[in-house]
C-alpha positions as CSV (number, residue, x, y, z in Angstrom):
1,X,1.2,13.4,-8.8
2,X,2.2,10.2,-10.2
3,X,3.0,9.9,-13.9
4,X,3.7,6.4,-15.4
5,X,4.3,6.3,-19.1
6,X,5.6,3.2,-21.4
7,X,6.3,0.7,-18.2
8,X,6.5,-2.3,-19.1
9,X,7.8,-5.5,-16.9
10,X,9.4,-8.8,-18.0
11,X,9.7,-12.1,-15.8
12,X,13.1,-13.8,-17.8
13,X,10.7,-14.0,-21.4
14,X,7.3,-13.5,-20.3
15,X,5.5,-10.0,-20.1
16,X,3.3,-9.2,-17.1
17,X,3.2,-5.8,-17.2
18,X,2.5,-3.1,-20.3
19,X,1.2,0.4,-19.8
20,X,1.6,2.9,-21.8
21,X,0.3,5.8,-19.5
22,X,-1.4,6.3,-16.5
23,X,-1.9,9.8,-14.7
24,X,-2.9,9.8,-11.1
25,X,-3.8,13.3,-9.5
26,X,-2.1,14.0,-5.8
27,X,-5.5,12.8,-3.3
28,X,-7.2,11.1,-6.2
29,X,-8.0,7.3,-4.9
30,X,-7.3,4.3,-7.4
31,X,-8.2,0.6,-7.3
32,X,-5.9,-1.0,-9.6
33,X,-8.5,-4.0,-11.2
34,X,-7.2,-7.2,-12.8
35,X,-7.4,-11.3,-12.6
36,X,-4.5,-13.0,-12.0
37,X,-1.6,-12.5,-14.0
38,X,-2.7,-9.4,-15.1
39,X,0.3,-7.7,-13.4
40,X,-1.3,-5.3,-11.0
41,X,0.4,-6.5,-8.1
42,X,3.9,-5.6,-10.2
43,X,2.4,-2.3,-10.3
44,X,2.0,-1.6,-7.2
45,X,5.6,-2.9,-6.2
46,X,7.3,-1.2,-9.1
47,X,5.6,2.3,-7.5
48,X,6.3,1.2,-4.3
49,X,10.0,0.9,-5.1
50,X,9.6,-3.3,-4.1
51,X,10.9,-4.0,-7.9
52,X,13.4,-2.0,-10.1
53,X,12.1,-0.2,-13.4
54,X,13.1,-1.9,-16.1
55,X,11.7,-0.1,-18.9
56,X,9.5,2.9,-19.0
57,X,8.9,5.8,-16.4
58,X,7.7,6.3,-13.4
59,X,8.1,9.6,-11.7
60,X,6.0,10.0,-7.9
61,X,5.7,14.3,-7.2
62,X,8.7,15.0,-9.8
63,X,11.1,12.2,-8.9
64,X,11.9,9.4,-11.6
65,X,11.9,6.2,-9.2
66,X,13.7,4.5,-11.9
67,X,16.7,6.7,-11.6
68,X,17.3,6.6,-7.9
69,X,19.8,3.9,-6.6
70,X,19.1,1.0,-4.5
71,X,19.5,3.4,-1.6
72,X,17.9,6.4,-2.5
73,X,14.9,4.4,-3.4
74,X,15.0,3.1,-0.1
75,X,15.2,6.4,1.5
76,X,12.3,7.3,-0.9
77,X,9.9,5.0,0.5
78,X,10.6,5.0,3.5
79,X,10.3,8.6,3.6
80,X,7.1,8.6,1.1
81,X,5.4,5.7,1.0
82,X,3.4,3.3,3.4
83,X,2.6,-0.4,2.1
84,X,-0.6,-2.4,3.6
85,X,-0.7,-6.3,2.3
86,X,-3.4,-8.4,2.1
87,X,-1.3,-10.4,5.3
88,X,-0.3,-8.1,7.5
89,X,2.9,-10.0,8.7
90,X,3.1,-8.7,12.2
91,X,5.7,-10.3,14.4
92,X,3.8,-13.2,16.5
93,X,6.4,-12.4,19.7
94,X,5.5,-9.0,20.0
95,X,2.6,-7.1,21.6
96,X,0.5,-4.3,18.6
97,X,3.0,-1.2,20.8
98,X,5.9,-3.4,20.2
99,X,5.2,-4.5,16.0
100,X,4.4,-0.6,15.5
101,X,7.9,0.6,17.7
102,X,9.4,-2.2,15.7
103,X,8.6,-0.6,12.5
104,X,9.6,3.0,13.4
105,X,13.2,1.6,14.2
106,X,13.4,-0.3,11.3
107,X,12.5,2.8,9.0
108,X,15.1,4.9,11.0
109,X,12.5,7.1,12.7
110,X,12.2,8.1,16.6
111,X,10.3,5.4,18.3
112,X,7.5,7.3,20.2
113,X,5.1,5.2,22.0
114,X,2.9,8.7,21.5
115,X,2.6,8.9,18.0
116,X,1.8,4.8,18.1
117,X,-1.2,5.0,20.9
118,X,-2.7,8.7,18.3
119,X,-2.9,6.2,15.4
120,X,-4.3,3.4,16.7
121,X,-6.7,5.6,19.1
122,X,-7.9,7.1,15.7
123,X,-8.5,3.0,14.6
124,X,-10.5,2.1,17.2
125,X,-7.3,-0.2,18.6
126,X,-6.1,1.3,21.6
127,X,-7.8,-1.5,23.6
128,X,-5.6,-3.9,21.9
129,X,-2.1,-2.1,22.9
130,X,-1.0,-5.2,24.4
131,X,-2.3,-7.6,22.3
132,X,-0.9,-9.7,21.0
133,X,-1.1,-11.1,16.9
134,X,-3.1,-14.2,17.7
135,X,-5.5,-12.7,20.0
136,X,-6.4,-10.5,16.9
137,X,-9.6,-11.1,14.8
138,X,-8.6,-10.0,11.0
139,X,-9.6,-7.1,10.5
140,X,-8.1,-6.0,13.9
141,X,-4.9,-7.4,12.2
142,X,-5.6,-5.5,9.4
143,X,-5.9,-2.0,11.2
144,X,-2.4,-2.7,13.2
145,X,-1.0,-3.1,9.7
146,X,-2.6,0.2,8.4
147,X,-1.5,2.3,11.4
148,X,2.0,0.4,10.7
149,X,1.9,2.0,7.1
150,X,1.1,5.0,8.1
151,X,3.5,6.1,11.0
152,X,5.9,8.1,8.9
153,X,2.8,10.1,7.6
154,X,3.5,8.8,3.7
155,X,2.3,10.8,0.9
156,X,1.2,7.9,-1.3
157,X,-0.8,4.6,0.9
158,X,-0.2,2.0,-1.5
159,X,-2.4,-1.6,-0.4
160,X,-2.1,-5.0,-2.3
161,X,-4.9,-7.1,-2.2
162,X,-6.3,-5.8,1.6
163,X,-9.4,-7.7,0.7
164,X,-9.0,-11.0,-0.5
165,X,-9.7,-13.0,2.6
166,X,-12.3,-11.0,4.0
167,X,-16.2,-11.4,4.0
168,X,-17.9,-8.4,3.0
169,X,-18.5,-6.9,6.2
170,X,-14.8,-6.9,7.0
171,X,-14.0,-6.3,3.4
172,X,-16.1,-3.0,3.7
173,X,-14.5,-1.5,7.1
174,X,-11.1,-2.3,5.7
175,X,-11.8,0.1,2.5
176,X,-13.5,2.9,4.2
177,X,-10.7,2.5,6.9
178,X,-8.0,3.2,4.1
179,X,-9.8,6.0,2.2
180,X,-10.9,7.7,5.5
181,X,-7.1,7.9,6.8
182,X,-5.9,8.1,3.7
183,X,-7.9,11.9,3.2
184,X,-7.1,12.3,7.0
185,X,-3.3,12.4,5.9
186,X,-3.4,13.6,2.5
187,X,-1.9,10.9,1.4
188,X,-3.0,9.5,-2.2
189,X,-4.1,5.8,-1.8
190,X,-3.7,3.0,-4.3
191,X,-5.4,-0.2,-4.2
192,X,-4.3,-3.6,-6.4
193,X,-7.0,-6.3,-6.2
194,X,-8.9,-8.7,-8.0
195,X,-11.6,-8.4,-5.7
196,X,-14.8,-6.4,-7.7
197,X,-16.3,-5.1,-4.3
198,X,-13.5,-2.7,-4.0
199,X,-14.4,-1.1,-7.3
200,X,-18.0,0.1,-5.6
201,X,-16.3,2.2,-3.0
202,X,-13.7,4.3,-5.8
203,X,-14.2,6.3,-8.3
204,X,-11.2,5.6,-10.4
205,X,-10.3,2.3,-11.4
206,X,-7.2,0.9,-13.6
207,X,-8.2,-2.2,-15.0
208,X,-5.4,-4.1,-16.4
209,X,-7.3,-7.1,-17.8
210,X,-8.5,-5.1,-20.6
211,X,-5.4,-3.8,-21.4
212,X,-3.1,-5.8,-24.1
213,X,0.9,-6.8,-23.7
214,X,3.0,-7.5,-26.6
């Protein structure tokens, strides 16, 4: 369960972020609505552990983020959470197998080629093995970069703007692609956009525009 309760975020003097509570339910999927500057993108990285609390709570399955040192919250999400951008940043000298071993080291986990070829089997990608990132249409690109947030299994699948520079075909695949393996894992999936097409795939929807900051 997530719990967040008087956050608020401040860039030097300006606002971006006020919310005074927000409950989400373990499994529940959220898009997190807003136009620019609305502050969902802080959001996201403030529950992803990408920014510090600086006032307010969050608390993911019992555990204040907020309180946890620089360390521990890195151990937290690497441990917890699995990140998908609207880029999907894959290294440009290295083969899909390689980015995804890559990314198991970096965490501190086993690299298993095994576990790699299961979850991009399950994404329709183990043709593209091999490949490498320019020889990937988009949404391929996209799919490395999910199966790359999911390797260490994460509780909470947490996506920022996966959308924006899709058409609506590819747009479509890549949000039934995160809600399908997000329920395949268990894992309770978040999704900050300003794109309104994701809202028509999710029940529940966080729209920040409509909320006020002081």
């Amino acid at each position: 369960m997530l719990k967040v309760d008087q956050l608020s975020y401040h860039y030097g003097k300006t606002q971006v972020l006020q919310l005074d509570r927000w409950d989400v339910t373990a499994g529940q999927p959220w898009v997190i609505l807003g136009k620019s500057g609305s502050g969902k993108t802080t959001l996201l990285h403030l529950i992803g552990g990408l920014l510090r609390v600086q006032t307010g709570l969050i608390e993911m399955n019992g555990q204040n983020i907020g309180a946890l040192s620089s360390k521990q919250l890195d151990m937290f999400r690497a441990k917890n959470i699995g990140l998908v951008f609207q880029k999907p940043h894959l290294v440009a000298t290295l083969t899909v197998m390689q980015n995804l071993l890559l990314a198991q080291w970096l965490s501190g986990q086993k690299q298993q080629k095994s576990v790699c070829q299961a979850l991009l089997a399950s994404l329709q990608m183990e043709a593209k093995l091999q490949a490498y990132p320019n020889q990937l249409s988009q949404g391929e690109a996209q799919r490395v970069a999910v199966a790359r947030a999911l390797l260490n299994r994460p509780q909470w699948l947490l996506a920022d703007e996966p959308t924006a520079s899709l058409d609506d075909e590819n747009a479509a695949q890549v949000v039934s692609l995160l809600l399908n393996q997000a329920q395949e894992f268990g894992a309770t999936l978040l999704i900050a956009t300003h794109d309104e097409r994701v809202k028509t795939h999710l029940k529940h929807c966080l729209d920040l525009s409509s909320l006020s900051k002081t």
